[in-house]
N, CA, C and O atoms as CSV, one atom per row, in Angstrom:
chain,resi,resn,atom,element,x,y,z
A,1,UNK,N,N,-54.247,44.804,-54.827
A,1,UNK,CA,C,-55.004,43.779,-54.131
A,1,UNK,C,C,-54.238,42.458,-54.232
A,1,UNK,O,O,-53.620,42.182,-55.261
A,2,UNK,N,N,-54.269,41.672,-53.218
A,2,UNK,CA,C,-53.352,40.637,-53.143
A,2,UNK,C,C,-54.539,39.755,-54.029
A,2,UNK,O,O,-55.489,40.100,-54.731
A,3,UNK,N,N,-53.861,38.192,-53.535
A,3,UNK,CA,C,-54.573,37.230,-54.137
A,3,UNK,C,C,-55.590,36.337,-53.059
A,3,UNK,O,O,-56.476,35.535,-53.355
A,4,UNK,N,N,-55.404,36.516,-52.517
A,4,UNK,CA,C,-56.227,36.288,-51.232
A,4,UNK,C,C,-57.382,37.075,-51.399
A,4,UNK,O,O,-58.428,36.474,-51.643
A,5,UNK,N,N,-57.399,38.456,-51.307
A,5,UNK,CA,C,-58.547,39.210,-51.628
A,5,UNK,C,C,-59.311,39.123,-52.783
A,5,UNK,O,O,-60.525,39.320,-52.823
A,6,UNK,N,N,-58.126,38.627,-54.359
A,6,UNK,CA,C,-59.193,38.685,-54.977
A,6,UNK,C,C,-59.800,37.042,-55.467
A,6,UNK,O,O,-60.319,36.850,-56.566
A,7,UNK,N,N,-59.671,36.299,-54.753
A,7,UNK,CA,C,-60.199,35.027,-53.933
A,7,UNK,C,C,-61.725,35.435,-54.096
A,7,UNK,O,O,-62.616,35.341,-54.940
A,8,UNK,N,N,-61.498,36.019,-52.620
A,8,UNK,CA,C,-62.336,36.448,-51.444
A,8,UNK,C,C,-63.759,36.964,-52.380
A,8,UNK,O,O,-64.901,36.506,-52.381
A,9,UNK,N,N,-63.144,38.118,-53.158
A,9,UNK,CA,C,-64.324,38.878,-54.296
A,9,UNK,C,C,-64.750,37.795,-55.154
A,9,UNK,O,O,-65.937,37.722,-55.472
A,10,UNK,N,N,-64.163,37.205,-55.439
A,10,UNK,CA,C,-64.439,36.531,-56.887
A,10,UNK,C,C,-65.741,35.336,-56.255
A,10,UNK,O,O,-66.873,35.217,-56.724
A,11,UNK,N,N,-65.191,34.611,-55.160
A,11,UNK,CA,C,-65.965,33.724,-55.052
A,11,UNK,C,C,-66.677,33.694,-53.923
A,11,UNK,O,O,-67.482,32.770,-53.805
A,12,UNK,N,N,-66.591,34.375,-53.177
A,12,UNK,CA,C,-67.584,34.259,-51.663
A,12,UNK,C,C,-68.406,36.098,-51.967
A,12,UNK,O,O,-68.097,37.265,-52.209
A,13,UNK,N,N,-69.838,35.008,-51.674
A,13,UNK,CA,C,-70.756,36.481,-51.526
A,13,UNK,C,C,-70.548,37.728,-50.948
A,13,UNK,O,O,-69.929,37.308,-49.970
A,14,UNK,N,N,-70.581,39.055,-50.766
A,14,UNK,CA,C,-70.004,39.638,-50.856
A,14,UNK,C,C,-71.405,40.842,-49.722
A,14,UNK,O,O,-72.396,41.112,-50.402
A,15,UNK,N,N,-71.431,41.254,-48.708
A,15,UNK,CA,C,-72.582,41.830,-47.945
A,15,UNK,C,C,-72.937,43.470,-48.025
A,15,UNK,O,O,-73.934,44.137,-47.750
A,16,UNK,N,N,-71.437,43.805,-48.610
A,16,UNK,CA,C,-71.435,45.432,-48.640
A,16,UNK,C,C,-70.693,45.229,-49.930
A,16,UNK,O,O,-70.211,44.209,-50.423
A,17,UNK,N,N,-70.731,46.458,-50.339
A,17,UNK,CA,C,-70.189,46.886,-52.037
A,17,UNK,C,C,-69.254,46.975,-51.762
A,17,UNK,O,O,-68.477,46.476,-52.577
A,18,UNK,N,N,-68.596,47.617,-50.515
A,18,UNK,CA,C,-66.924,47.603,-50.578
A,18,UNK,C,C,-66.698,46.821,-49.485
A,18,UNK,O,O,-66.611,47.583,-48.522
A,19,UNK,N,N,-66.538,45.522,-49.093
A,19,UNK,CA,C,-65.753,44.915,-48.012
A,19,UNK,C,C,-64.510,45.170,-47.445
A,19,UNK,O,O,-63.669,45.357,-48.324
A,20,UNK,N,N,-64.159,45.234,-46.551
A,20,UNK,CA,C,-63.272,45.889,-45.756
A,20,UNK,C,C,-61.811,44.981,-46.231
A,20,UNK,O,O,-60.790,45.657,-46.361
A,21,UNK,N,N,-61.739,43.818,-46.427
A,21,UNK,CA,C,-61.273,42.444,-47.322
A,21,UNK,C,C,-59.996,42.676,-46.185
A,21,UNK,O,O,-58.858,42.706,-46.654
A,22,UNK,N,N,-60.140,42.810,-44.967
A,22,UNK,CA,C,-59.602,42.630,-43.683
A,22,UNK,C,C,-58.949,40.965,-43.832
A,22,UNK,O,O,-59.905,40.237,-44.098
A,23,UNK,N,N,-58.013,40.378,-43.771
A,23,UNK,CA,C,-57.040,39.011,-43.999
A,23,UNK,C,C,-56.532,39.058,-42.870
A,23,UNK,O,O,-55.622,39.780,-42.465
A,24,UNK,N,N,-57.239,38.126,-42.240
A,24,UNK,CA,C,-57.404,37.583,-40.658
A,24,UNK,C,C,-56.195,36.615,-40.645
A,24,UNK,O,O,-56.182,35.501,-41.168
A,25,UNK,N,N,-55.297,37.138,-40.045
A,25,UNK,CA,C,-53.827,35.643,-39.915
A,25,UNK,C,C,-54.273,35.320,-38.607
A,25,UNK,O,O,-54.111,34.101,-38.549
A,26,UNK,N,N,-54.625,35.609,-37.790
A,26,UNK,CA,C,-54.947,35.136,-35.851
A,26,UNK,C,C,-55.886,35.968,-35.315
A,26,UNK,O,O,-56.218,37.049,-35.803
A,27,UNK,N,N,-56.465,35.314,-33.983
A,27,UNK,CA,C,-57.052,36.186,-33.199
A,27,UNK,C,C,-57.260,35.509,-31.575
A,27,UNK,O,O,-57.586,34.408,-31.130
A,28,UNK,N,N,-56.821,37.005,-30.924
A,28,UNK,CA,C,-56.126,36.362,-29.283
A,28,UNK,C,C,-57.386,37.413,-28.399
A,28,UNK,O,O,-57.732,38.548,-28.727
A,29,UNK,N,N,-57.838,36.675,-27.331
A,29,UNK,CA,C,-58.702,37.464,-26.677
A,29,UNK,C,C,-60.260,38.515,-27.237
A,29,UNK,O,O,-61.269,37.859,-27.495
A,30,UNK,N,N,-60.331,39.967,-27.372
A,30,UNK,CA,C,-60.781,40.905,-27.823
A,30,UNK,C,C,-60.291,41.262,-28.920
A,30,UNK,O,O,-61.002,42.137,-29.414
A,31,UNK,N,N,-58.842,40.847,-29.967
A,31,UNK,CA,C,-58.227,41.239,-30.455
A,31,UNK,C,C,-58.225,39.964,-31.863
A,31,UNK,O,O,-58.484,38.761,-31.904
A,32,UNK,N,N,-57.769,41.040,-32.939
A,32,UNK,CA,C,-58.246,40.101,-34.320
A,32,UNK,C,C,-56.572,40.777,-35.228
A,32,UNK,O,O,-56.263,41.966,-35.154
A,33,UNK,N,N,-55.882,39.936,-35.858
A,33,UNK,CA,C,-54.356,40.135,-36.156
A,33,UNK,C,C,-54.545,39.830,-37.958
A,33,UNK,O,O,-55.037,38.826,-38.473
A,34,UNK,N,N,-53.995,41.016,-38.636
A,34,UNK,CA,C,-54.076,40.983,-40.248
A,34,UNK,C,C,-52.632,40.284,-40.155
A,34,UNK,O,O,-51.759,40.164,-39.295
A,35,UNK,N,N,-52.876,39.798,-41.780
A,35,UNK,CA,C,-51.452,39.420,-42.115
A,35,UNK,C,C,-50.496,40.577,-42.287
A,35,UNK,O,O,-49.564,40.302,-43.043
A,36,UNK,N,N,-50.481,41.790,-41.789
A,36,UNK,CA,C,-49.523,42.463,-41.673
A,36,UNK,C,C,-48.446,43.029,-40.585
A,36,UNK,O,O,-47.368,43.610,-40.465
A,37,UNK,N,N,-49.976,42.188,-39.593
A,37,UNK,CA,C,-49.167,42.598,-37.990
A,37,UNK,C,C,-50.302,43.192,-37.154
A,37,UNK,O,O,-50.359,43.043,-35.933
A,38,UNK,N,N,-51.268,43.921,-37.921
A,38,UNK,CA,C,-52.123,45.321,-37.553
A,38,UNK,C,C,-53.050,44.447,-36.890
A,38,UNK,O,O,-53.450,43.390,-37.378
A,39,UNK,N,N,-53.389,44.908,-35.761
A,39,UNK,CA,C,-54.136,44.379,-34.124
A,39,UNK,C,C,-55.345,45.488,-34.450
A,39,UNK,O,O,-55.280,46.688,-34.717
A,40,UNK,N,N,-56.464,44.581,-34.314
A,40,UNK,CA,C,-57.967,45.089,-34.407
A,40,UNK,C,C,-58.747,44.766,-33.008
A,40,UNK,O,O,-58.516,43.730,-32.384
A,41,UNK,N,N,-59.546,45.594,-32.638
A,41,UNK,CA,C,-60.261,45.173,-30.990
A,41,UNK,C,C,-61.645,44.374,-32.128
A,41,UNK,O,O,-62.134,44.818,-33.167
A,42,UNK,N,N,-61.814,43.614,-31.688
A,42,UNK,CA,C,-62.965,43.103,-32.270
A,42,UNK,C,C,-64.371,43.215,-31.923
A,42,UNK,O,O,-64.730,42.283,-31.204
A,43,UNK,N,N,-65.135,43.916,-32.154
A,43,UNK,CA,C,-66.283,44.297,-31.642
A,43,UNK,C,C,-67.250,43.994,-32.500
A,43,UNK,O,O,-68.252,44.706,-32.580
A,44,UNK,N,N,-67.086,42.937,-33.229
A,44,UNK,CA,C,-68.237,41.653,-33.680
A,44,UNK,C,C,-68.157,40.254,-33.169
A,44,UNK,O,O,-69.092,39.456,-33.234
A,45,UNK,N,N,-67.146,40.038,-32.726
A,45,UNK,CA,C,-66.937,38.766,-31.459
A,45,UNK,C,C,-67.552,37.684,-31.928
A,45,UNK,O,O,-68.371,37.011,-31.302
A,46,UNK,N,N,-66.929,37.375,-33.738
A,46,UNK,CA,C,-67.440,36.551,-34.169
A,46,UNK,C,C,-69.116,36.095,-34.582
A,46,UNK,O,O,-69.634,34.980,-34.630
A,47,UNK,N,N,-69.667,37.426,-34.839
A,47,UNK,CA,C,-71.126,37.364,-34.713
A,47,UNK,C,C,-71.730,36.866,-33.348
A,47,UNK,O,O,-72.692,36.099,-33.345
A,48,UNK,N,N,-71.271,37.222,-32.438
A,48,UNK,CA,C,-71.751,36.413,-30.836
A,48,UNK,C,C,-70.840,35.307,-31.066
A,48,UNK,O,O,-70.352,35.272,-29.937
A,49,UNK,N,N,-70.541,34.833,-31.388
A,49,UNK,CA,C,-69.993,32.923,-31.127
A,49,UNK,C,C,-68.745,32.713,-30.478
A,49,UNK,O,O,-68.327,31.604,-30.145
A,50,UNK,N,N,-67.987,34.106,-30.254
A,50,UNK,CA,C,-67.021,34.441,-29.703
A,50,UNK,C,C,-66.796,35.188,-28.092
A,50,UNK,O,O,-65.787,35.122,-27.390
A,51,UNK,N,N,-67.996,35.845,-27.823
A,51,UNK,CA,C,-68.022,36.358,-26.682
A,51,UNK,C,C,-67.488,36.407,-25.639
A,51,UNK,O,O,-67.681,37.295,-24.809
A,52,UNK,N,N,-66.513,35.188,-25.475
A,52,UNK,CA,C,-65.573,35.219,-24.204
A,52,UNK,C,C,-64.180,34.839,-24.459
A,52,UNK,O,O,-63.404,34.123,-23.826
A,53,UNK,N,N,-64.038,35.642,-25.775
A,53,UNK,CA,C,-62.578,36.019,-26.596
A,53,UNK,C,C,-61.912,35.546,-27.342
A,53,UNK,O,O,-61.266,34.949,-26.481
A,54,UNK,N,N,-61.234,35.112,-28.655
A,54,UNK,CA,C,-60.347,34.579,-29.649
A,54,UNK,C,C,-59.569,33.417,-28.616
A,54,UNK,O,O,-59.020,33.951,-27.652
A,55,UNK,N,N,-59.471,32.220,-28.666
A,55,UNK,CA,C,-58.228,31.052,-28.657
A,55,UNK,C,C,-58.336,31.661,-27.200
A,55,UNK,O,O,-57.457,32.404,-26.765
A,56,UNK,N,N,-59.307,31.356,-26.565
A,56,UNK,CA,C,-59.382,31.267,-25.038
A,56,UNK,C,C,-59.138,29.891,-24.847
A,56,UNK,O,O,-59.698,28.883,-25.278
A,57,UNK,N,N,-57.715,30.168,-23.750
A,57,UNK,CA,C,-57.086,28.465,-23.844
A,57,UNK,C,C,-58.135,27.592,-22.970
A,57,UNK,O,O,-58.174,26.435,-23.387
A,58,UNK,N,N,-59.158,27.876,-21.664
A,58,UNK,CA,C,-60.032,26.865,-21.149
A,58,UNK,C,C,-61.019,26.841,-22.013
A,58,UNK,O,O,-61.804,26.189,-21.325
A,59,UNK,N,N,-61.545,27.030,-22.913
A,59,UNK,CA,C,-62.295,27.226,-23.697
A,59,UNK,C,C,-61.651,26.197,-24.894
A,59,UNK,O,O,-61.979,25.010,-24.894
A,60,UNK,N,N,-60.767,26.709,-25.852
A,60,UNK,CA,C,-59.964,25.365,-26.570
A,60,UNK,C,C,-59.856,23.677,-25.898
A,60,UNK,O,O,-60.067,22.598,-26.453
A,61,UNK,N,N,-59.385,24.041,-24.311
A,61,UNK,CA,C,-59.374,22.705,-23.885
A,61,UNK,C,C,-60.669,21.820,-24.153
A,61,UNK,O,O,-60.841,20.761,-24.757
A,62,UNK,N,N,-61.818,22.999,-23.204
A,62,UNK,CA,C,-63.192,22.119,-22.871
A,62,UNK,C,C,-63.362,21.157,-24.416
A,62,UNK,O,O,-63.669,19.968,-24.499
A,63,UNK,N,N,-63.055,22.104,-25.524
A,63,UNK,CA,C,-63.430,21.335,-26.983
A,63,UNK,C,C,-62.764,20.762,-27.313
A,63,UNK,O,O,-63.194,19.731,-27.831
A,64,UNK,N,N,-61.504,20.920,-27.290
A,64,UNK,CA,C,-60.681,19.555,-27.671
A,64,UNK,C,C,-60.975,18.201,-26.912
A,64,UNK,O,O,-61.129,17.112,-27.465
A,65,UNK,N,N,-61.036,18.482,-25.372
A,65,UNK,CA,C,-61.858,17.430,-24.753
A,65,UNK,C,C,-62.802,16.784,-24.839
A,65,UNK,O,O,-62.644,15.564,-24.794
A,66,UNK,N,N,-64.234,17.363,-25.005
A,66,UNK,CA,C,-65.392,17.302,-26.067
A,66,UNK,C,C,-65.513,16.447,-27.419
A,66,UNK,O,O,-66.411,15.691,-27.790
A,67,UNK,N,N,-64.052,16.901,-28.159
A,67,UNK,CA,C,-64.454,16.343,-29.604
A,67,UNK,C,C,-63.420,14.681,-29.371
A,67,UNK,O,O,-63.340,13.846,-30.272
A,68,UNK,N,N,-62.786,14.535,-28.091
A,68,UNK,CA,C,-62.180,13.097,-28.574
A,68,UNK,C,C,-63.384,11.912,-28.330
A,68,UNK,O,O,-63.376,10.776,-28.804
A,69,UNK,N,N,-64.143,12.358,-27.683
A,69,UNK,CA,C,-65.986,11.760,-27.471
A,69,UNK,C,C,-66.378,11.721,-28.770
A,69,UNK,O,O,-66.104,10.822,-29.565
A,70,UNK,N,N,-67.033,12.716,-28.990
A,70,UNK,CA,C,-67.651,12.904,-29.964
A,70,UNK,C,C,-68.195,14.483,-30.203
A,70,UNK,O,O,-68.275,15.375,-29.358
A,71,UNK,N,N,-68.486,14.523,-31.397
A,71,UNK,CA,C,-68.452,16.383,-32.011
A,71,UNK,C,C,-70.472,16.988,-31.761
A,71,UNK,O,O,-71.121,16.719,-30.750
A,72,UNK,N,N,-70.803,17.473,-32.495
A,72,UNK,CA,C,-72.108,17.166,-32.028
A,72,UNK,C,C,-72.926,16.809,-32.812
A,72,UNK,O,O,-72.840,16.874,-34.038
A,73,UNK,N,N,-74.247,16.188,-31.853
A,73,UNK,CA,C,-74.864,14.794,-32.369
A,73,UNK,C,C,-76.754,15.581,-32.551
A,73,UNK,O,O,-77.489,15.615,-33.538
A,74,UNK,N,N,-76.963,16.087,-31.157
A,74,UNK,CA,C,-77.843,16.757,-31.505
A,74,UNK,C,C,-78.640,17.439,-30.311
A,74,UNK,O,O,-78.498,17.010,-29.166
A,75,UNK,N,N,-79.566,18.614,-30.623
A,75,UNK,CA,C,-80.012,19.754,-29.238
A,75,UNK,C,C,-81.239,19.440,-28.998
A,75,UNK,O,O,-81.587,19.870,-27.898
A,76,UNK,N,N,-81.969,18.931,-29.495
A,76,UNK,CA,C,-83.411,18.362,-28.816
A,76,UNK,C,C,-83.846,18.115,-28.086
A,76,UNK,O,O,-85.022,18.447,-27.936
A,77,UNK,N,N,-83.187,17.380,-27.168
A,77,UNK,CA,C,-83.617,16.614,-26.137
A,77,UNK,C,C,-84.098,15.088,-26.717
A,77,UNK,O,O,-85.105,14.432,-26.453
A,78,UNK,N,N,-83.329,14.896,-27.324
A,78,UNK,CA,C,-83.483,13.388,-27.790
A,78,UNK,C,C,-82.365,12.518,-27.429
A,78,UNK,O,O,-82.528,11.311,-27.252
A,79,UNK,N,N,-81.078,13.179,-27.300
A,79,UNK,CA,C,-80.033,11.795,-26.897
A,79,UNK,C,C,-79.557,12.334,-25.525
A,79,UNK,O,O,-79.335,13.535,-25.373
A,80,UNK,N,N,-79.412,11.480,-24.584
A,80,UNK,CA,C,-78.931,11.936,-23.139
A,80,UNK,C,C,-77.073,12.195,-23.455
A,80,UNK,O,O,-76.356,11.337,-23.970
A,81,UNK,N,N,-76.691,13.310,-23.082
A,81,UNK,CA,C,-75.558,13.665,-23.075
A,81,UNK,C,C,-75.364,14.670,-22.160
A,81,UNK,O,O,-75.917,15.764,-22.048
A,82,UNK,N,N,-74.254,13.992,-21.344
A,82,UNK,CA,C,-73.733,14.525,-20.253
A,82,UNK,C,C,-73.162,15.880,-20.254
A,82,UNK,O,O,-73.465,16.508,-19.239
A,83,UNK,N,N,-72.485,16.465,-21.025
A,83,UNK,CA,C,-71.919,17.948,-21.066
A,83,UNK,C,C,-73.385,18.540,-21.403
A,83,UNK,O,O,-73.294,19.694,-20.985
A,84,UNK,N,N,-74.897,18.355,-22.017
A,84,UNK,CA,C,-75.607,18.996,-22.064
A,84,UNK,C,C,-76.486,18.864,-20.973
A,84,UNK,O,O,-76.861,20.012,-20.734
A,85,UNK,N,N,-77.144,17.903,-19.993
A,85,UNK,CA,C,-77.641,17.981,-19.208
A,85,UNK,C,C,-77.310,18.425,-17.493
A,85,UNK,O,O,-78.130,18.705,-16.618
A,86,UNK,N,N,-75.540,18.355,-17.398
A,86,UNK,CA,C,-74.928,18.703,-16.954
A,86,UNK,C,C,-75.318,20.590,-16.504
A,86,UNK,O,O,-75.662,21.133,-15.454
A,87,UNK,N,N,-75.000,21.174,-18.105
A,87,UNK,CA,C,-75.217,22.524,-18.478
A,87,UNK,C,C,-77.127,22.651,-17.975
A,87,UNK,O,O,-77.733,23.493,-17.312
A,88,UNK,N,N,-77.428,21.791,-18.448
A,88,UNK,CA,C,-79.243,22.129,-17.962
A,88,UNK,C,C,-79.550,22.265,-16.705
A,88,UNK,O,O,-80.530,22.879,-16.285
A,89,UNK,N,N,-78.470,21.521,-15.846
A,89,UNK,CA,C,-78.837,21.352,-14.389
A,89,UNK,C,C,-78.665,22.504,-13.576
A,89,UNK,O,O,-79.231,23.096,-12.656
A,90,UNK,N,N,-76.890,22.640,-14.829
A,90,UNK,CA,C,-76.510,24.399,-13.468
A,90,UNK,C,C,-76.888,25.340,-13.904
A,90,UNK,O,O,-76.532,26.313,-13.239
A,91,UNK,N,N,-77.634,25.639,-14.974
A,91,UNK,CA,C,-78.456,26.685,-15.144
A,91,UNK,C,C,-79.959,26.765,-14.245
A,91,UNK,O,O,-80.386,27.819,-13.773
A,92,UNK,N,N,-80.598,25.539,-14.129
A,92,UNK,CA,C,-81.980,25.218,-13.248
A,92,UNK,C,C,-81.646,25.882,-11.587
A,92,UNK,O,O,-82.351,26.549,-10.830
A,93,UNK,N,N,-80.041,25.270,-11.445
A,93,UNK,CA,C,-79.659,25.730,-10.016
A,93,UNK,C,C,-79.103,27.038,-10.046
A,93,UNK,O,O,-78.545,27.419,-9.018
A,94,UNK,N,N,-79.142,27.688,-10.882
A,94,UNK,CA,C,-78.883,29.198,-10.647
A,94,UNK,C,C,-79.765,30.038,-11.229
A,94,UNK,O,O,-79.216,31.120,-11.438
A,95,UNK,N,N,-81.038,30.013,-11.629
A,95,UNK,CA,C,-82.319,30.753,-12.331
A,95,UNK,C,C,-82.902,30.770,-11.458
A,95,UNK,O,O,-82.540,30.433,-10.331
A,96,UNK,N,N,-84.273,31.299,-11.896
A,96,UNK,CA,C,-85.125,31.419,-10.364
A,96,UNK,C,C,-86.275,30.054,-10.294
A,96,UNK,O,O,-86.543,29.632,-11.419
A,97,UNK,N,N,-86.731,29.579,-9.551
A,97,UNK,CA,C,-87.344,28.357,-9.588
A,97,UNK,C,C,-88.338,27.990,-10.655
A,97,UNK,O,O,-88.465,26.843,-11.084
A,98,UNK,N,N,-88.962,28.920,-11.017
A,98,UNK,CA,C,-89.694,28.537,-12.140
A,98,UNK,C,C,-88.769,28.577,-13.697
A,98,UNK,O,O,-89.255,27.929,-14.625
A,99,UNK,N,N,-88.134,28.945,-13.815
A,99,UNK,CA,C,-87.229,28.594,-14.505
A,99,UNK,C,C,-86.225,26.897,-14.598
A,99,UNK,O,O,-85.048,26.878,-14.237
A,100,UNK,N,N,-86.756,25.939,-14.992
A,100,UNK,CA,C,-86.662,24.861,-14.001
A,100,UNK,C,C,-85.537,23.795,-15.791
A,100,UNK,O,O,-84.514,23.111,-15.783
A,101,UNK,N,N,-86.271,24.129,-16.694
A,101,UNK,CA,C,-86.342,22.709,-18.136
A,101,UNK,C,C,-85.185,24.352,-19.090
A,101,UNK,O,O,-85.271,25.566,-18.900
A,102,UNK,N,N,-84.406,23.670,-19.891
A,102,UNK,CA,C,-83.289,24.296,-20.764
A,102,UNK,C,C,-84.026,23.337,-22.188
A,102,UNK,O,O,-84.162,22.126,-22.357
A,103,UNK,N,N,-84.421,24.638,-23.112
A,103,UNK,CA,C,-84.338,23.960,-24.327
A,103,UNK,C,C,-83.259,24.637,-25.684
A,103,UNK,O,O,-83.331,25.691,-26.316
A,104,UNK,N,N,-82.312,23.508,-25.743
A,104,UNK,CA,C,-80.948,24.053,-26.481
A,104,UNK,C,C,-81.289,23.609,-27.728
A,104,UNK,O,O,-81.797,22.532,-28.037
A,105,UNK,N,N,-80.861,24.834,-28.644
A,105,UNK,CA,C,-80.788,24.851,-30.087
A,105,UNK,C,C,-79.453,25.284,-30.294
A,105,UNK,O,O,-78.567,25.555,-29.484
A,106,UNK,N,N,-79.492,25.304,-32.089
A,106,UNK,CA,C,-78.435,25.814,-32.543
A,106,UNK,C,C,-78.406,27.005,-33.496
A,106,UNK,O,O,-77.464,27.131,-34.277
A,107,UNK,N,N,-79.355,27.834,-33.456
A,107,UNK,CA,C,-79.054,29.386,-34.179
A,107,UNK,C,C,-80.863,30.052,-33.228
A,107,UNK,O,O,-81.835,29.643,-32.594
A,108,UNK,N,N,-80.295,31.164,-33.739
A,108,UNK,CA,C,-81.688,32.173,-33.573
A,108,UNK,C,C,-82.569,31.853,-33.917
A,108,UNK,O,O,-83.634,31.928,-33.304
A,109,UNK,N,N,-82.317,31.176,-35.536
A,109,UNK,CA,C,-83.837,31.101,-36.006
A,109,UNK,C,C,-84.805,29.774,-35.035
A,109,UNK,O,O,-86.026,29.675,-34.914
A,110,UNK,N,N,-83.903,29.054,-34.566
A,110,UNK,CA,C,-84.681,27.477,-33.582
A,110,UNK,C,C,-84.877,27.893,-32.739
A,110,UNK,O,O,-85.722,27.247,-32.119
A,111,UNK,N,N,-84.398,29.114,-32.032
A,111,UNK,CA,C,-84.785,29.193,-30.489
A,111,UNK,C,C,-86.112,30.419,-30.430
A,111,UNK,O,O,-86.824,30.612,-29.446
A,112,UNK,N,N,-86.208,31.183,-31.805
A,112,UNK,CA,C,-87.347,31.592,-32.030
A,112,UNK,C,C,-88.373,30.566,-32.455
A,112,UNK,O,O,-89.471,30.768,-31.936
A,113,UNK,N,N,-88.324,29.754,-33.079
A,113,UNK,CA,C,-89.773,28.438,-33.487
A,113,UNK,C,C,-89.488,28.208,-32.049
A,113,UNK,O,O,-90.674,28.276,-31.727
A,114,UNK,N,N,-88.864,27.985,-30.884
A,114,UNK,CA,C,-88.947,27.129,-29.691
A,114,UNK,C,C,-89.902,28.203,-28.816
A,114,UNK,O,O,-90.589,28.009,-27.813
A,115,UNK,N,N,-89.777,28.822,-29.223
A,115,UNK,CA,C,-90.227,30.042,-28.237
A,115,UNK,C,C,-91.629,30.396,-28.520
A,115,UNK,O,O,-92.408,30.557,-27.581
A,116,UNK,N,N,-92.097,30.560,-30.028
A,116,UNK,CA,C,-93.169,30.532,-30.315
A,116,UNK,C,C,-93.741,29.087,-30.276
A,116,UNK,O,O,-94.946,29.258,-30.092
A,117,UNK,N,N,-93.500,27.759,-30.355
A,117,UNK,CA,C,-94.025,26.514,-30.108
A,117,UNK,C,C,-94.149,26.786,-28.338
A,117,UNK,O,O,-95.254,26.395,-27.960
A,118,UNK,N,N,-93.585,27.162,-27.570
A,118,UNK,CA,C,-94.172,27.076,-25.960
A,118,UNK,C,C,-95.192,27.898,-25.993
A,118,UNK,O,O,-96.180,27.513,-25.367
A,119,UNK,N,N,-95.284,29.172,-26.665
A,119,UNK,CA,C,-95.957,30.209,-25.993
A,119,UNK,C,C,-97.263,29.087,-26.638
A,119,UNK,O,O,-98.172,28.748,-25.880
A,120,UNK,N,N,-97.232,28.768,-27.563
A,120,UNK,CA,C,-98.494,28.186,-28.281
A,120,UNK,C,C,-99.239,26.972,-27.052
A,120,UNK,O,O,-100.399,26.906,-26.646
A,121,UNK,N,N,-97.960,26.067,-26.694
A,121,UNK,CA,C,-98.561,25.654,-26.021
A,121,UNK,C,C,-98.750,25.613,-24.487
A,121,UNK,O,O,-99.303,24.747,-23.809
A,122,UNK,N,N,-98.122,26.822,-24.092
A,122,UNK,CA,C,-98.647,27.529,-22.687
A,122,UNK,C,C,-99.574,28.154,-22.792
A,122,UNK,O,O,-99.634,28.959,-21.863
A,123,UNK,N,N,-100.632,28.253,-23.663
A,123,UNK,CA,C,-101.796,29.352,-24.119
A,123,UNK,C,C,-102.423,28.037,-24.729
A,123,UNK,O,O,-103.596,28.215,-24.401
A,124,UNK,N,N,-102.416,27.577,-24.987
A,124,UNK,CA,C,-103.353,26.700,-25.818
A,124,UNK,C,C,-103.860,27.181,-27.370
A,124,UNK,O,O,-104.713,26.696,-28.114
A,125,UNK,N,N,-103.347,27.843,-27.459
A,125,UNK,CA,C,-103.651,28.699,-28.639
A,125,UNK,C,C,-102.959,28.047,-29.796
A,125,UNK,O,O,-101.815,27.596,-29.751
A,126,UNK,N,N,-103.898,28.034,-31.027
A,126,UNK,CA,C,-103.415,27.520,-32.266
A,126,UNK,C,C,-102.726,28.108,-33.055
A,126,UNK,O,O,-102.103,27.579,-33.975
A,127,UNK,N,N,-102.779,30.044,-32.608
A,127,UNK,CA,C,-102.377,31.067,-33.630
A,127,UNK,C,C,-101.630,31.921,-32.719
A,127,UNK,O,O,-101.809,32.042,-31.507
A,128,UNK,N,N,-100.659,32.572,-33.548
A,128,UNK,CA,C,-99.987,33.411,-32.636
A,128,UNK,C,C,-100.947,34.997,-33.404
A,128,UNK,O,O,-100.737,36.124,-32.954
């Protein structure tokens, strides 16, 4: 075991008894590169956060572009920002009409409370 791996064991939690202790040097497209050379198709895609491939160069740009503004501030609907309302608009213009308001979070667990806070108050209901 290199030293990298036993890093990896020693100090970061650990999800399965034997981790695969896979040593990620790059990753291009669908594809994930060990420090040995050995090319993996990646079919965890970054837990979702990756979905439209490793060091996708329009994708790098949009964020490098993005962060000489500023990085992010926040998903509420509390500060007007143009790359997000932008995104709210062309989603409104390509859904079906009642589909009209975008409410952006940042993990599963917010867009489930968002989801149960509408239904609550599209029902009037106090309880789910």
């Amino acid at each position: 075991m290199n030293n990298a791996n036993e890093i990896f064991k020693k100090y970061q939690a650990q999800t399965f008894n034997n981790p695969s202790c896979l040593e990620v040097k790059s990753a291009t497209g669908s594809y994930i590169t060990d420090t040995k050379g050995k090319r993996y198709l990646d079919f965890v895609a970054g837990v979702s956060a990756c979905t439209l491939g490793h060091s996708n160069p329009i994708i790098t740009k949009a964020i490098t572009e993005q962060l000489k503004h500023y990085s992010h501030v926040m998903v509420y609907g509390e500060y007007v920002q143009s790359p997000q309302y932008k995104l709210a608009k062309l989603l409104a213009e390509n859904l079906p009409n009642n589909l009209h308001t975008t409410y952006f979070t940042n993990s599963g667990a917010e867009a489930i409370e968002g989801a149960m806070k509408l239904a609550k108050r599209a029902t009037g209901r106090v309880e789910i």
